[in-house]
C-alpha positions in Angstrom: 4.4 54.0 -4.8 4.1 55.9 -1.4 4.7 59.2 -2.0 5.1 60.1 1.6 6.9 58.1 4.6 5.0 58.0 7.6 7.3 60.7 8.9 6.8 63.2 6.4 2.9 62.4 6.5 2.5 63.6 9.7 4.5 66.4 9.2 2.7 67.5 6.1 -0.9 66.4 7.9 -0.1 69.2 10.1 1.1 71.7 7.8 -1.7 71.4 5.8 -3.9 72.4 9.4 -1.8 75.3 9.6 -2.2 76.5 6.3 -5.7 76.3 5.8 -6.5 77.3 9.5 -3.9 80.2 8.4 -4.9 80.9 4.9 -7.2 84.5 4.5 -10.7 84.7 3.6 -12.0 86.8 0.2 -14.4 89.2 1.5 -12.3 90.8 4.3 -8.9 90.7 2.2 -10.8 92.3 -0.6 -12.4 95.1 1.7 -8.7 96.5 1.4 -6.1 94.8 3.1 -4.7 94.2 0.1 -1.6 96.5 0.8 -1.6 95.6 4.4 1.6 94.4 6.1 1.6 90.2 4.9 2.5 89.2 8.8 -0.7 91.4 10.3 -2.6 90.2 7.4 -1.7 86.8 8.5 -2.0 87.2 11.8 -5.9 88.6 11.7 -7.2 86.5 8.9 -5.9 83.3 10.3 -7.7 83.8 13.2 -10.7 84.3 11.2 -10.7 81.4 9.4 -9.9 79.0 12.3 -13.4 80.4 13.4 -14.7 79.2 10.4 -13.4 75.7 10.7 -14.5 75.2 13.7 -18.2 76.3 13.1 -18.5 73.9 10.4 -19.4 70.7 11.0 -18.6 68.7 8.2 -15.2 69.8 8.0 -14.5 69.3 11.4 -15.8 65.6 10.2 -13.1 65.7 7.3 -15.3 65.7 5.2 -13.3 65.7 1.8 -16.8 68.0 0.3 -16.8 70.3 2.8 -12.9 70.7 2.9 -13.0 71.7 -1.0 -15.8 74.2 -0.4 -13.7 75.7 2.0 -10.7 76.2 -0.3 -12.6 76.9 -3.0 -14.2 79.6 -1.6 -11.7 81.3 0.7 -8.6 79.8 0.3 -7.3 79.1 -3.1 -7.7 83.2 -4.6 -4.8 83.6 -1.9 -2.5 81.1 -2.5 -0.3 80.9 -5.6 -0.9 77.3 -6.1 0.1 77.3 -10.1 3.5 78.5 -8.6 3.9 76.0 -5.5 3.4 73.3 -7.8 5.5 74.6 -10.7 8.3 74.9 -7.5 7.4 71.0 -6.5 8.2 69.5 -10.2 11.2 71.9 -10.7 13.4 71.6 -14.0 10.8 69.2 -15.2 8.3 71.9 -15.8 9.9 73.7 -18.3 9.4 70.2 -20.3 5.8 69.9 -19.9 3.2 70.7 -22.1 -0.2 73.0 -21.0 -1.9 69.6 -20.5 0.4 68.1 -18.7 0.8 71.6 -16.3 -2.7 71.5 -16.1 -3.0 67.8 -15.3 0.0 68.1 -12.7 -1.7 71.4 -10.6 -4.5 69.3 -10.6 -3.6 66.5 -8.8 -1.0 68.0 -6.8 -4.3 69.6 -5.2 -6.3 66.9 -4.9 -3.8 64.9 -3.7 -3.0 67.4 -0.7 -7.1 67.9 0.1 -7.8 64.5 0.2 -4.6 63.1 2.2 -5.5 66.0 4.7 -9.0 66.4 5.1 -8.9 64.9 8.4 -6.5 67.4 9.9 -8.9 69.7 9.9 -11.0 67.9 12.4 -8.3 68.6 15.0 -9.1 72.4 15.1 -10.4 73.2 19.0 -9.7 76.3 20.6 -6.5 77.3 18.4 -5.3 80.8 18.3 -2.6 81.7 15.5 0.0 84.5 16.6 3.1 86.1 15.5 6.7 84.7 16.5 9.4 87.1 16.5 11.4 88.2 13.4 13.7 90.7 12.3 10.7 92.9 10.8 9.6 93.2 7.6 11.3 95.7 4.9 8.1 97.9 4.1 9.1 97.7 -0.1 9.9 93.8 0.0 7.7 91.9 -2.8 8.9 88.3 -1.3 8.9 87.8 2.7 8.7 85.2 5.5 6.4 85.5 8.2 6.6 83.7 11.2 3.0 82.3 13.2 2.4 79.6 15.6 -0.8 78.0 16.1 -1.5 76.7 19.3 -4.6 75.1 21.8 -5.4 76.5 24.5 -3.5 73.7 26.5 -0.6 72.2 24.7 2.1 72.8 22.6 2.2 76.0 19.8 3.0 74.4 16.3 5.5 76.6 14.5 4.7 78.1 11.4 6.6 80.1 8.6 4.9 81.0 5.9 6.6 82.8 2.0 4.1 85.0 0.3 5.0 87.0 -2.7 3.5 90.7 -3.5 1.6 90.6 -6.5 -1.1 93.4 -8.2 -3.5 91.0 -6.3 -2.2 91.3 -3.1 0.2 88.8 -1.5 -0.3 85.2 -1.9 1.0 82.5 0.2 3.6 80.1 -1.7 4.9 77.5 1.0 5.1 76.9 4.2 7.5 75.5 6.9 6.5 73.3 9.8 8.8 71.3 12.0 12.0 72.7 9.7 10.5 71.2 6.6 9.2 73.5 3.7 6.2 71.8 2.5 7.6 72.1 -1.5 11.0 71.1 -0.8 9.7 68.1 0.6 7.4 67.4 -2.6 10.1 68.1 -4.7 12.1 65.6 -2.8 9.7 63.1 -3.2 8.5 64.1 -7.2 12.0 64.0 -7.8 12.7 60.5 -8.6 9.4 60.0 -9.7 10.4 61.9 -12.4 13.9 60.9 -13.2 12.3 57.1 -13.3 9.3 57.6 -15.1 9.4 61.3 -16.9 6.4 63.9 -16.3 3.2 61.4 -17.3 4.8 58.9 -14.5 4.2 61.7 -11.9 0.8 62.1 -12.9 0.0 58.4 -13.4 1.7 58.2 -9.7 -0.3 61.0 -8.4 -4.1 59.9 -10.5 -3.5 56.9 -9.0 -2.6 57.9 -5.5 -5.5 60.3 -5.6 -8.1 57.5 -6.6 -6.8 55.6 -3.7 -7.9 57.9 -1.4 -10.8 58.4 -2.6 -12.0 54.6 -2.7 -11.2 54.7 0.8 -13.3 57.4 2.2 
């Protein structure tokens, strides 16, 4: 089953280069911006990693490797991705069993590093900054923040991003590109995956999507 329409696969392809080339790096956040305001937390460490990207060659290759070392590293302690997966499945969770949560937040990731990795190769001379908002309430635990990413020549790329405050700092949940929030679209696309075929289907779907991918790297 294609879990994505070529639509949708695009849009997502470039989400997914707007959230890593916007996602914060360890060593800087943990030097104390941990209380920072989430938009110029955003704003400064996106910057920082879209240096990154571009000064490494094999993930400006896609190399699938070289993308996981990446969010290994200096992605994934910021990003609440036990929660945006939790969000993707919806009622179903609640259902599941530890394996099968565990087995699901596994290949949810996989399955977005590995249809993605090649975004990353489109990184240049992008700069991220801050669209305008209504400000941020200074005691809010659960905010939007609103980026673009653009070239230096062409078109910016809209970005929103929800993070959540938590005691380690605020972590990055979803993400809207194009009007599309990247988990409502999963969920959209889970959804009758799971009506059909019950949690194991979506992880039989999503193994075998994954393995896919992989045999044709």
């Amino acid at each position: 089953m294609n879990l994505l329409n070529p639509m949708r696969r695009r849009v997502l392809r470039a989400a997914l280069l707007a959230s890593l080339g916007c996602a914060v790096l360890a060593p800087v956040h943990a030097a104390g911006q941990a209380d920072a305001m989430p938009d110029a937390m955003i704003l400064s460490l996106s910057n920082k990693v879209l240096d990154l990207i571009r000064s490494d060659k094999a993930i400006r290759a896609g190399d699938y490797e070289g993308v996981q070392k990446l969010v290994d590293e200096h992605i994934m302690p910021h990003v609440d991705f036990d929660k945006m997966t939790r969000m993707a499945v919806g009622r179903a969770w609640r259902s599941a069993s530890a394996e099968q949560r565990s087995a699901l937040i596994a290949q949810f990731r996989t399955l977005l590093l590995r249809t993605y990795s090649g975004a990353l190769s489109k990184v240049t001379d992008h700069k991220a900054s801050l669209r305008p908002s209504h400000g941020q309430d200074p005691n809010a635990t659960d905010v939007v923040v609103r980026t673009q990413v653009a070239p230096s020549q062409g078109e910016p790329i809209g970005l929103d991003y929800r993070l959540e405050k938590t005691d380690a700092g605020w972590k990055i949940y979803d993400l809207n590109i194009l009007g599309v929030w990247l988990v409502d679209n999963y969920k959209n696309e889970f959804s009758s995956i799971l009506n059909q075929d019950g949690i194991d289907g979506l992880i039989r779907t999503l193994t075998q999507k994954n393995q896919k991918l992989a045999a044709s790297k």
